[in-house]
N, C-alpha and C positions, 0 to 999 in steps of 0.2 A: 050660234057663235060659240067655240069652245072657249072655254076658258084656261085660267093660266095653270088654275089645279088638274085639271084636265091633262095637261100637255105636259106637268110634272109628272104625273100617274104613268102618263106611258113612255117617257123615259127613264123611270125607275125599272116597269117594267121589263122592259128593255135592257136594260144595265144588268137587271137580275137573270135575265135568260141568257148573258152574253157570261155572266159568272157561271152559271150551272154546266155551261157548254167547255169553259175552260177545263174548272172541276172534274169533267166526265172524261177529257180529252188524257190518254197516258204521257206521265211525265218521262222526257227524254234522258236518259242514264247519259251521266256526263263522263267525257273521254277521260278515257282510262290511257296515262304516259307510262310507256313499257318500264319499267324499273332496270337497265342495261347500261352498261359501262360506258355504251358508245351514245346512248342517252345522258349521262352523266356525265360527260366529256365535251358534249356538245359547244359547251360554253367558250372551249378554245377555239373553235375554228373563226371564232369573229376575229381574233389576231392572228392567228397563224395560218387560217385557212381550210379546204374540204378535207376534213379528218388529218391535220399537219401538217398537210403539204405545200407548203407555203412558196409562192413563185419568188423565183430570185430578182424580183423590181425593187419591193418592200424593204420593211426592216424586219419583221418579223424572221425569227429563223425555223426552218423545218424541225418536227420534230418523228415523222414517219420513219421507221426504220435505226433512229438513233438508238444506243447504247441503253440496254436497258439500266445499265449502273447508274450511266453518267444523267439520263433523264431525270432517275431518284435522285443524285445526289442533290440536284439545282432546285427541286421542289423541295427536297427539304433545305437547301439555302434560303430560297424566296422568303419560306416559313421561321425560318430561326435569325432571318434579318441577315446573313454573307454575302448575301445579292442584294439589289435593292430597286425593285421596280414596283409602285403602287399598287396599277392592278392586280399583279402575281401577287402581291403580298396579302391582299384581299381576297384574294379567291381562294387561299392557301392556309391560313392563318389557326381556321380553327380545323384540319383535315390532322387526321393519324397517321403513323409512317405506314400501317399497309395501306391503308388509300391512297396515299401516293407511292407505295408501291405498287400495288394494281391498276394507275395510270400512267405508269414509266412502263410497265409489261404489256400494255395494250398499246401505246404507239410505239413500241420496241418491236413488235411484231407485225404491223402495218408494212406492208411491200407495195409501195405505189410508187409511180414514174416519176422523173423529174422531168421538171418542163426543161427546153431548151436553155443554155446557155448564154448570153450576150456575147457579140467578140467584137464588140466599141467600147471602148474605155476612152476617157480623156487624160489618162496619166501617159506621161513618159515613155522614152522605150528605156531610158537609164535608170529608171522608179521602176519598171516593169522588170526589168534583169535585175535591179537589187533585189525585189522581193523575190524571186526567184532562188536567187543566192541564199538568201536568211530562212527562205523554207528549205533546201537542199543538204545546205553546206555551213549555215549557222554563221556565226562570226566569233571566232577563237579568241580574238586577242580581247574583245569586250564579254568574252565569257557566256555569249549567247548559243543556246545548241538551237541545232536544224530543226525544225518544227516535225520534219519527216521522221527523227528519231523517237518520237514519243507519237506520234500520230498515224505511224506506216508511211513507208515510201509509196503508195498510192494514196493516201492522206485520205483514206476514208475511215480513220481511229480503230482503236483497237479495244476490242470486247474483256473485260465488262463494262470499263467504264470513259475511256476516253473518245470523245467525238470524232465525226469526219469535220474535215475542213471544207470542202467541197457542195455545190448545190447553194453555198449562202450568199446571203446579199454583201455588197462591197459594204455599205452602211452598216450595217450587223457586225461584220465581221473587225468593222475600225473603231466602233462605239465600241465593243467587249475586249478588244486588244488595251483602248483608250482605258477601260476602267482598270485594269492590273497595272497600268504604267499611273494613274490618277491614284492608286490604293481606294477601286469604288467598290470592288469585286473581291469577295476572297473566299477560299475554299478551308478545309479541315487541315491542317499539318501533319506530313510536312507538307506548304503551299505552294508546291511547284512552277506554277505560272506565275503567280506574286512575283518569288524571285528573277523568271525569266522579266516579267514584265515589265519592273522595276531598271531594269537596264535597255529597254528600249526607250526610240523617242519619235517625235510626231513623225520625222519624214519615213525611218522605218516602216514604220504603222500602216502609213499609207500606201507604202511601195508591195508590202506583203499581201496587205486585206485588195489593193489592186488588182496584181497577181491572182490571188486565188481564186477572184470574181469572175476572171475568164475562165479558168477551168474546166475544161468538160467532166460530166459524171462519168467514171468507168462502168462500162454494163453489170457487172457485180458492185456494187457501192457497199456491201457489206463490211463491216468490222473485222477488221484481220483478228485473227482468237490467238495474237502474243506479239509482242513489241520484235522489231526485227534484229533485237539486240537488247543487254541489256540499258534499262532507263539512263539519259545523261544525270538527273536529279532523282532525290528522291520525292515520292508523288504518294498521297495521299489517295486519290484515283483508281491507283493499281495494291492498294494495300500494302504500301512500303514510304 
């Protein structure tokens, strides 16, 4: 009959030969993450999408292909508190301006498709022609200029630093209009949109950020390289 010391013995031994066997066995070198920008950046694509291209459902806004200025400028807003969204301001916080320069040049340079358009709206056709009007033709007598003179008459912004209107979500585009008219949003001076902003009001807001949600992308959606006149304000943006 064995006994208990017995049946100890050979599971010790046992234990022991199953150490030796690990011991002998080579240890596996652990993954090595490539040290690349596009590694680096990864972290965006949970809000914005595959490498920025952010579908026009959401809120999130594209940032593929935009303005290399205008990308710097808003990560250093996020960073210096002009802007004010948690996560960006988290992510942002402790980064140097050439890292976020080096992440304004890397989705500045991205040339990816945009998905399809929507052409259902639930706005107005009289919301739908005002904002139309206010991006074209501005509104004189309340001192508002055409969103097209400072954006380009194909409203896909102008290089270096002002954005396209274009490809963005109706929500994005009402929330960011909302903050310059709220004073949530502000840029370096002079603060051009501030001032625009400040003279709009909700139903504006909506008739515009409407409007330009239908918008198809033009097959070149690039940045015009100069304002098609000069600026109605002056802008901080364009370095005046």
């Amino acid at each position: 009959m064995k006994t208990r010391t017995h049946w100890r013995g050979l599971l010790l031994a046992a234990f022991s030969l199953c150490g030796m066997a690990h011991a002998a066995s080579p240890t596996p070198s652990p993954a090595r993450v490539p040290d690349t920008i596009e590694q680096r950046v990864a972290a965006c694509i949970a809000c914005h999408g595959r490498e920025g291209a952010s579908t026009n459902a959401g809120y999130f806004p594209r940032l593929a292909g935009k303005p290399e200025g205008y990308l710097y400028n808003q990560l250093l807003s996020f960073r210096d508190g002009r802007r004010f969204n948690g996560d960006m301001a988290h992510m942002v916080r402790h980064l140097s301006d050439a890292y976020l320069r080096e992440i304004a040049h890397y989705f500045a340079e991205l040339d990816l498709p945009y998905p399809p358009v929507s052409t259902r709206s639930d706005a107005s056709a009289q919301s739908l022609a005002r904002g139309k009007a206010l991006v074209f033709e501005g509104d004189a007598a309340r001192g508002i200029p055409a969103c097209a003179q400072c954006h380009g008459q194909a409203l896909t912004g102008i290089a270096p630093a002002i954005p396209s209107l274009l490809g963005l979500p109706r929500l994005y585009l009402a929330s960011q209009l909302g903050d310059w008219l709220n004073n949530g949003r502000h840029a370096l001076p002079p603060d051009c949109m501030a001032e625009v902003g400040r003279k709009l009001n909700s139903e504006d807001i909506n008739a515009v950020a409407s409007w330009l949600a239908l918008q198809p992308v033009p097959a070149n959606p690039k940045p015009a390289a100069a304002p098609p006149a000069p600026l109605p304000l002056p802008c901080s943006a364009m370095g005046k």
